[in-house]
C-alpha positions as CSV (number, residue, x, y, z in Angstrom):
1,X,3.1,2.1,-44.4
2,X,1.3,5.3,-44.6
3,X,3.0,8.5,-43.3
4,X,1.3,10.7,-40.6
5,X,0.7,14.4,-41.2
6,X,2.3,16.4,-39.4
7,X,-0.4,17.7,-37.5
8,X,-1.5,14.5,-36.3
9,X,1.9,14.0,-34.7
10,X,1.8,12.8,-31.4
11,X,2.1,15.6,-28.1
12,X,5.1,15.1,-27.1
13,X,4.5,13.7,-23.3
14,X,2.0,10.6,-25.1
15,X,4.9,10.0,-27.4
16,X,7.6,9.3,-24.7
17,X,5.3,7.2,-22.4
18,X,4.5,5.4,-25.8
19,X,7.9,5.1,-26.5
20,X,8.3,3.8,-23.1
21,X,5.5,1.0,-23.3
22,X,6.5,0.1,-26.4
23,X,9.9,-1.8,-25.2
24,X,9.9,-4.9,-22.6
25,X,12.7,-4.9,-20.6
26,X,15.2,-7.7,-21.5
27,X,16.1,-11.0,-20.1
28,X,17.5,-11.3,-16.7
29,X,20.7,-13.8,-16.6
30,X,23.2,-13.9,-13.5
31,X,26.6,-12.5,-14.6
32,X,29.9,-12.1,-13.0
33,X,29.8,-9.3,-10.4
34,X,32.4,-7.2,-12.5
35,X,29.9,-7.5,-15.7
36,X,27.1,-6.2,-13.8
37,X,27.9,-2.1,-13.4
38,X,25.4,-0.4,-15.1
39,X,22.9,-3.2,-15.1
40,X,19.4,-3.4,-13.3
41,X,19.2,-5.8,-10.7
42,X,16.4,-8.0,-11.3
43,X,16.1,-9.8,-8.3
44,X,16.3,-8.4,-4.6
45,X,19.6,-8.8,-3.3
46,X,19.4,-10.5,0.0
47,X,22.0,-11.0,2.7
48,X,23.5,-14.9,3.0
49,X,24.9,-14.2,6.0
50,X,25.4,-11.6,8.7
51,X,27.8,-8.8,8.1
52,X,30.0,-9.0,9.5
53,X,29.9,-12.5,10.6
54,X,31.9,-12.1,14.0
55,X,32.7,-9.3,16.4
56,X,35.3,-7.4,14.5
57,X,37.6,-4.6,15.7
58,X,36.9,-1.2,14.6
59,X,40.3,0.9,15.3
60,X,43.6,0.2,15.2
61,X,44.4,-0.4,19.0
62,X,43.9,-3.4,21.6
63,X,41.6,-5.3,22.5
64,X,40.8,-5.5,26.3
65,X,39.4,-7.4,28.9
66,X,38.0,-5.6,32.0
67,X,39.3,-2.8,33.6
68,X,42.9,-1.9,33.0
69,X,45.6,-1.5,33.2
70,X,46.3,-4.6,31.3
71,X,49.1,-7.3,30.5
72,X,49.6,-7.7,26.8
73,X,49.4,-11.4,25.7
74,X,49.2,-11.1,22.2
75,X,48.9,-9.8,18.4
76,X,45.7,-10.5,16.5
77,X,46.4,-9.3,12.7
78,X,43.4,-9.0,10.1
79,X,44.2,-12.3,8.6
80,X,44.7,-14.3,12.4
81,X,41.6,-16.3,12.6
82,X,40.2,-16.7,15.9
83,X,42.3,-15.7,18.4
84,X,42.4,-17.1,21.7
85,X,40.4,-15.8,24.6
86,X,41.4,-12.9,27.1
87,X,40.8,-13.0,30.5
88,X,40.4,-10.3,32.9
89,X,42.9,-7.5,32.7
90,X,44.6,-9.3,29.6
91,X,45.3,-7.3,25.9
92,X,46.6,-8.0,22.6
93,X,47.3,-5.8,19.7
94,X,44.5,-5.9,16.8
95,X,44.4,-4.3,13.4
96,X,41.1,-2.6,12.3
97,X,38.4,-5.4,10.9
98,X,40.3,-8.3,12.7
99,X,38.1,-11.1,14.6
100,X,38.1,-9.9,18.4
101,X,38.9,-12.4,21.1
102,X,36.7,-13.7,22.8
103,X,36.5,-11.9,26.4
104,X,37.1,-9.0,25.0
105,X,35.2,-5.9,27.0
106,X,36.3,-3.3,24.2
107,X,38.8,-2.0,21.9
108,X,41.5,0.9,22.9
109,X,42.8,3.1,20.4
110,X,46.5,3.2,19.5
111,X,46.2,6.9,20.1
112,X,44.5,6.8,23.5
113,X,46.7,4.2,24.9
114,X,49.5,4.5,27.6
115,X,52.5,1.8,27.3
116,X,54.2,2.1,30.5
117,X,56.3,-1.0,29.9
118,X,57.2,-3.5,27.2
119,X,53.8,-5.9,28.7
120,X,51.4,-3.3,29.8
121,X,49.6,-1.0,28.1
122,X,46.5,1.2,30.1
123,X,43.9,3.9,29.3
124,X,40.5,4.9,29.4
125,X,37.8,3.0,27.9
126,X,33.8,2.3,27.9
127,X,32.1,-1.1,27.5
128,X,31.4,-2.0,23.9
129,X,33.5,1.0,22.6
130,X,35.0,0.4,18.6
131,X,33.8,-3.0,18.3
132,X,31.8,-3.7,15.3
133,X,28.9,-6.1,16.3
134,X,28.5,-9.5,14.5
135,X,25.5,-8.3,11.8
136,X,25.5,-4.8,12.7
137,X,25.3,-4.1,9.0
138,X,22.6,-6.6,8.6
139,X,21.6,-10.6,9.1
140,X,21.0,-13.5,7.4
141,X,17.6,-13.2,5.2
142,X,17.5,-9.6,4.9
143,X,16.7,-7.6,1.9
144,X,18.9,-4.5,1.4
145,X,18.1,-3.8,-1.8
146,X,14.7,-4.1,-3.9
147,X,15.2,-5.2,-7.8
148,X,14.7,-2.6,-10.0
149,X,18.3,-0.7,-8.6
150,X,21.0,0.4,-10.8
151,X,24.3,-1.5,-9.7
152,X,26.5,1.2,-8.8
153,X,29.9,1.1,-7.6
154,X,28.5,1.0,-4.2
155,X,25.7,-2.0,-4.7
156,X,29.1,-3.9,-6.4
157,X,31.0,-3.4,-3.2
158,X,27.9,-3.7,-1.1
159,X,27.4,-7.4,-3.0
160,X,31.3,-8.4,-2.6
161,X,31.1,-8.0,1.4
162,X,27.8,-10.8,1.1
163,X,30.5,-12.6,-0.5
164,X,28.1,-13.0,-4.0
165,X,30.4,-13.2,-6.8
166,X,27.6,-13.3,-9.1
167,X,24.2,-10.7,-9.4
168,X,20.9,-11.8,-11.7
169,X,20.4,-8.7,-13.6
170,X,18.9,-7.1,-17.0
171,X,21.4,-6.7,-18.8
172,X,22.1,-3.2,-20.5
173,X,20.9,-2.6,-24.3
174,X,22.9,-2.7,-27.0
175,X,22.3,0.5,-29.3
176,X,23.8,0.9,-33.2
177,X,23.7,3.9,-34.8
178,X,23.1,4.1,-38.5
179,X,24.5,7.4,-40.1
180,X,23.0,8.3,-43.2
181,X,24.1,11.1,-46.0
182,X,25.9,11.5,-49.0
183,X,27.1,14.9,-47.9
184,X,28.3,13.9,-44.4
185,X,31.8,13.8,-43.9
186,X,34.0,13.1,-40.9
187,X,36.9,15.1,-41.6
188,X,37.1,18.9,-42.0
189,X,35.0,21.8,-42.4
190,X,31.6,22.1,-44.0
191,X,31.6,23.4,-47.4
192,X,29.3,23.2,-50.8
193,X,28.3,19.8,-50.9
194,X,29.7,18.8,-47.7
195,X,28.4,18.5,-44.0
196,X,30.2,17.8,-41.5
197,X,28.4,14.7,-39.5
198,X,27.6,16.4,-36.1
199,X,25.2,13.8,-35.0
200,X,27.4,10.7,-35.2
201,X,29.6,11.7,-32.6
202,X,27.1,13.0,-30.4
203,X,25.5,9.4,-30.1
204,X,28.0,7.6,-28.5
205,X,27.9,9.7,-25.7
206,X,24.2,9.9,-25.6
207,X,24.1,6.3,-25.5
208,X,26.1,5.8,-22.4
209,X,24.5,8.9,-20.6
210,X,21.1,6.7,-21.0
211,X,22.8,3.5,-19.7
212,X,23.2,1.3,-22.9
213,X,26.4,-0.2,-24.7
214,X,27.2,2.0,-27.9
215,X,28.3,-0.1,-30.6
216,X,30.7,1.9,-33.2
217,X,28.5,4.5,-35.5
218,X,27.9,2.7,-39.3
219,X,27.8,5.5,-41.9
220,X,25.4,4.5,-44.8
221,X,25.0,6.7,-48.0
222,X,21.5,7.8,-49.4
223,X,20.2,4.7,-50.2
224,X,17.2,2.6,-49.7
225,X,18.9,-0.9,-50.4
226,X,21.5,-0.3,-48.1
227,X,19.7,0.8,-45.6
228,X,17.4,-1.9,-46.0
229,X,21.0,-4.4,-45.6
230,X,21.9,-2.5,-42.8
231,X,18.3,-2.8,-40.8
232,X,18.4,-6.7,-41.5
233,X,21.7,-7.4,-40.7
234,X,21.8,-4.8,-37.0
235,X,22.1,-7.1,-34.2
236,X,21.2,-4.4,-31.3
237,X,18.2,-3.8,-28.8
238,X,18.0,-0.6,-30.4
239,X,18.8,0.9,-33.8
240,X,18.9,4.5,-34.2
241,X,18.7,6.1,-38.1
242,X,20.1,9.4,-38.5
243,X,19.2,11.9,-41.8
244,X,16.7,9.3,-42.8
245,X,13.0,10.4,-40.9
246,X,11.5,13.0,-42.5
247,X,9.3,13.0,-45.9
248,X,12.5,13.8,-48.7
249,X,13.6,12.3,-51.2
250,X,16.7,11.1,-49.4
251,X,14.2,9.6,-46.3
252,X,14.4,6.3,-46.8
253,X,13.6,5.0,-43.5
254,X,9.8,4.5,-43.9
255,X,9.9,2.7,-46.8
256,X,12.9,0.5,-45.3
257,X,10.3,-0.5,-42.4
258,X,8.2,-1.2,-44.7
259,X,9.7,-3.6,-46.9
260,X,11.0,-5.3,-43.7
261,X,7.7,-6.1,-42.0
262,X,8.2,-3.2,-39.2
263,X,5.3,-1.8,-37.0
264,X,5.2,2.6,-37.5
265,X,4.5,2.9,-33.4
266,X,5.4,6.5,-33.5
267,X,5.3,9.0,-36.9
268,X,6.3,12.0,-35.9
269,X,5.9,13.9,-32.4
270,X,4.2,17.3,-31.8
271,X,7.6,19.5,-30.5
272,X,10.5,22.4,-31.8
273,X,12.7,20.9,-32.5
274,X,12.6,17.3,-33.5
275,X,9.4,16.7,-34.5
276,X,10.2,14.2,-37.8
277,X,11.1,11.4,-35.5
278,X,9.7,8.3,-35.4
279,X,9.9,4.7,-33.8
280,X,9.1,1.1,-34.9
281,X,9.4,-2.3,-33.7
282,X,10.3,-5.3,-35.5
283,X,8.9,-8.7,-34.8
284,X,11.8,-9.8,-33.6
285,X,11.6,-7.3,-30.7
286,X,14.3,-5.0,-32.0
287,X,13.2,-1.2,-32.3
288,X,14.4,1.5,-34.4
289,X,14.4,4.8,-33.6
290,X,14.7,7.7,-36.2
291,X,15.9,10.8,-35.8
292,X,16.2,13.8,-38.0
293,X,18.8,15.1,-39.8
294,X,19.2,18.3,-37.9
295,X,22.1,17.8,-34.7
296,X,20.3,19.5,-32.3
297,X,16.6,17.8,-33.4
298,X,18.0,14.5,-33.4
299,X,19.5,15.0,-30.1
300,X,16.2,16.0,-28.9
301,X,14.7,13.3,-30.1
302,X,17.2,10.8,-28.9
303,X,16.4,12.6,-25.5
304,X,12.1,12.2,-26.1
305,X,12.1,8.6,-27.3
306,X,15.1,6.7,-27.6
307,X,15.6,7.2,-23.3
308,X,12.4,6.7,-23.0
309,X,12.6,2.9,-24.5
310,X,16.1,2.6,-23.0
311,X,14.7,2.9,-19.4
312,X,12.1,0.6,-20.2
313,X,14.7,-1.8,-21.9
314,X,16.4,-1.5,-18.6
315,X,13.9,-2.7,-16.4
316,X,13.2,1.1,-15.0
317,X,10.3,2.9,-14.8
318,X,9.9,6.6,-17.0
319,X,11.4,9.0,-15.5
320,X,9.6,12.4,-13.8
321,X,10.7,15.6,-14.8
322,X,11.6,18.1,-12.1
323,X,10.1,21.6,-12.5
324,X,12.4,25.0,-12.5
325,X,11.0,28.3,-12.3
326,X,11.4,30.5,-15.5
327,X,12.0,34.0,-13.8
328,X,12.3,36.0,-17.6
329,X,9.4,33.3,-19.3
330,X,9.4,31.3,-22.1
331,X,7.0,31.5,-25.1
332,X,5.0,29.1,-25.7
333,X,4.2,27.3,-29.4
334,X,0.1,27.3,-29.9
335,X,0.7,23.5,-30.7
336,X,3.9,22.0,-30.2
337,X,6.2,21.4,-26.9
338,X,9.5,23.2,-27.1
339,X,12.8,22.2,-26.0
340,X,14.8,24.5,-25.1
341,X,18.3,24.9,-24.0
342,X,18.8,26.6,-20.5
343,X,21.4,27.1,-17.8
344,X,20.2,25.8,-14.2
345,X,20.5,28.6,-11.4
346,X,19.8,29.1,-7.7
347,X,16.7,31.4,-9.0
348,X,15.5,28.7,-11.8
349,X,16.4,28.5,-15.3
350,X,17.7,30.8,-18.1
351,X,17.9,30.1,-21.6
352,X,21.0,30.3,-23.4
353,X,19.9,30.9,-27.3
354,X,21.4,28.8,-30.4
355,X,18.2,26.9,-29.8
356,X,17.4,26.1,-33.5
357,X,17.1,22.7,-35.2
358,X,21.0,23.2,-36.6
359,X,22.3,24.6,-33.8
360,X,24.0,22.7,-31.2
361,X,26.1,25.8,-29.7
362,X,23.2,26.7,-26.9
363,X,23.3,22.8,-26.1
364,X,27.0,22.4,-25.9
365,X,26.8,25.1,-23.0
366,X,23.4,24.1,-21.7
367,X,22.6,22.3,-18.4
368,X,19.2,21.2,-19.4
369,X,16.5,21.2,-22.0
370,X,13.5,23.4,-20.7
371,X,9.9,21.5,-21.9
372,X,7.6,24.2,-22.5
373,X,4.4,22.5,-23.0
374,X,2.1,24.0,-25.9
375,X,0.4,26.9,-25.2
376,X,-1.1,31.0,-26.1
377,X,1.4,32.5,-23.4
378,X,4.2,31.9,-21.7
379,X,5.7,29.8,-19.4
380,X,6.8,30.6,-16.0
381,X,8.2,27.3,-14.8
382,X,9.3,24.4,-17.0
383,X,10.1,20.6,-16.8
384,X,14.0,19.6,-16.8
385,X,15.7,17.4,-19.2
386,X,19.0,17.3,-17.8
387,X,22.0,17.1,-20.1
388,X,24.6,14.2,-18.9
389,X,21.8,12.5,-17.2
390,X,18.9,10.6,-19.0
């Protein structure tokens, strides 16, 4: 597997839709409703029946017939089933979302109604006033949502009230992280010899933010063997290598691929910081993404590649970048994109410092990463990787 030079790395837009077109979105299977948050719906979801099925009430109140005032012949509660009909000038009590009688002309408030005895109860009304039509939200055969939606708490509700209990979705990926170092540890400060692993608790959260299951973080030492073991024994959609990308002594992820049979889609990318990443594929469909050692580079490129392959693992398309202004400018690299960490105002972006590979205090207070595309000025506006949202 022979290594790429630097200078051929890929820009960094043709890496992420690379990235992006190297994954294929995973098998669609119907799963319970309450397994399905997160997920990408795969099919429409379509409407059995009308919603709601029958004239329900929409306030707390009573349901009339006619003009009042009007003798009281009833209580209809949210469980009754169908109550029986009114006639002219005739009431009963109803509960929001109960089945209307039939007869009924429209529903009266409890807090516009008059009781002026124990059997009547008057007040002003129009024709068709708080009653929620029989599908008024929709009818049989209709689509209210296309596939390709996230299920959200509100398509989960949305598919309860059809009465599904089950959606056909893509499920979301499953992501390990490898951590690899002989001078990481997970306790304590930094000292001679010893690093304090930044990267492996960023990833967890990096994970979710993209939309994918995080499986616990696997720390590995400097070694080719076992991260060879490690590679063939991962069950996950997507396998990310920390410490491992670059061209060192300690890099053993190249020659790991290697040995295994894996495809080198992406060998390094053309941006500041981050640019010893690199992605492969396996035969078997998994991909493994590796990013470099540096927390803030390997958060970038967790940001340019592995979302990129987790939307399209999802089922979703690449996402667009919104452009900000850049009132004070950003410099530009002659050759590489930049990513830099900015705060989002009402006038556009500012950047916050502590950019460097190393670095993650300008992240950690950072709304966004500002993509300053390569170039001999600088930049007035900028593309928007928002933090918390990938």
């Amino acid at each position: 597997m022979r290594r790429r030079h630097a200078a051929a790395a890929l820009p960094w837009d043709a890496a992420r839709e690379l990235a992006h077109a190297a994954a294929a979105p995973l098998k669609c299977r119907p799963q319970p409703l309450a397994d399905t948050y997160g997920c990408t719906l795969a099919t429409p979801l379509v409407a059995p029946a009308p919603v709601p099925p029958v004239d329900r009430a929409a306030m707390d109140g009573y349901a009339v017939s006619g003009a009042g005032p009007w003798r009281l012949v009833g209580v209809v509660s949210a469980s009754s089933g169908q109550a029986a009909p009114l006639a002219d000038g005739e009431a009963c009590a109803i509960v929001t979302g109960a089945a209307i009688p039939t007869g009924t002309t429209a529903v009266l408030p409890d807090e516009e109604a008059l009781l002026p005895s124990s059997d009547t109860v008057s007040g002003e009304v129009s024709p068709g006033r708080h009653i929620r039509r029989a599908g008024e939200e929709c009818v049989a055969g209709e689509v209210l949502l296309p596939a390709g939606v996230v299920v959200q708490p509100g398509v989960l509700g949305l598919a309860a009230t059809l009465g599904l209990d089950r959606l056909t979705v893509i499920p979301q990926p499953r992501v390990a992280s490898l951590v690899t170092g002989d001078e990481l540890v997970h306790r304590g400060p930094s000292g001679p010899g010893r690093v304090r692993d930044a990267i492996g608790p960023m990833l967890p959260g990096l994970i979710g933010q993209a939309g994918a299951i995080a499986l616990p973080v696997v720390h590995l030492p400097d070694s080719r063997r076992d991260l060879v073991n490690a590679l063939t024994d991962t069950q996950a959609d997507l396998i990310l290598v920390s410490g491992s990308s670059a061209s060192g002594p300690a890099d053993h992820l190249r020659p790991a691929l290697a040995e295994l049979g894996g495809e080198l889609i992406i060998d390094g990318v053309a941006c500041r910081p981050g640019h010893p990443q690199a992605l492969a594929r396996f035969d078997d469909g998994r991909l493994v993404l590796g990013l470099p050692g540096n927390p803030l580079a390997a958060l970038t490129a967790f940001l340019t590649l592995g979302a990129a392959a987790l939307h399209r693992l999802r089922g979703l398309p690449l996402p667009t970048l919104p452009i900000a202004p850049v009132p004070g400018g950003l410099a530009c690299h002659p050759d590489s994109t930049r990513l830099v960490p900015v705060r989002v105002g009402p006038q556009g972006v500012v950047p916050v410092g502590h950019g460097g590979s190393a670095m993650l205090r300008g992240v950690a207070s950072a709304d966004a990463l500002a993509v300053v595309d390569p170039g001999p000025a600088e930049a007035i506006a900028a593309r928007l990787l928002f933090l918390g949202r990938v």
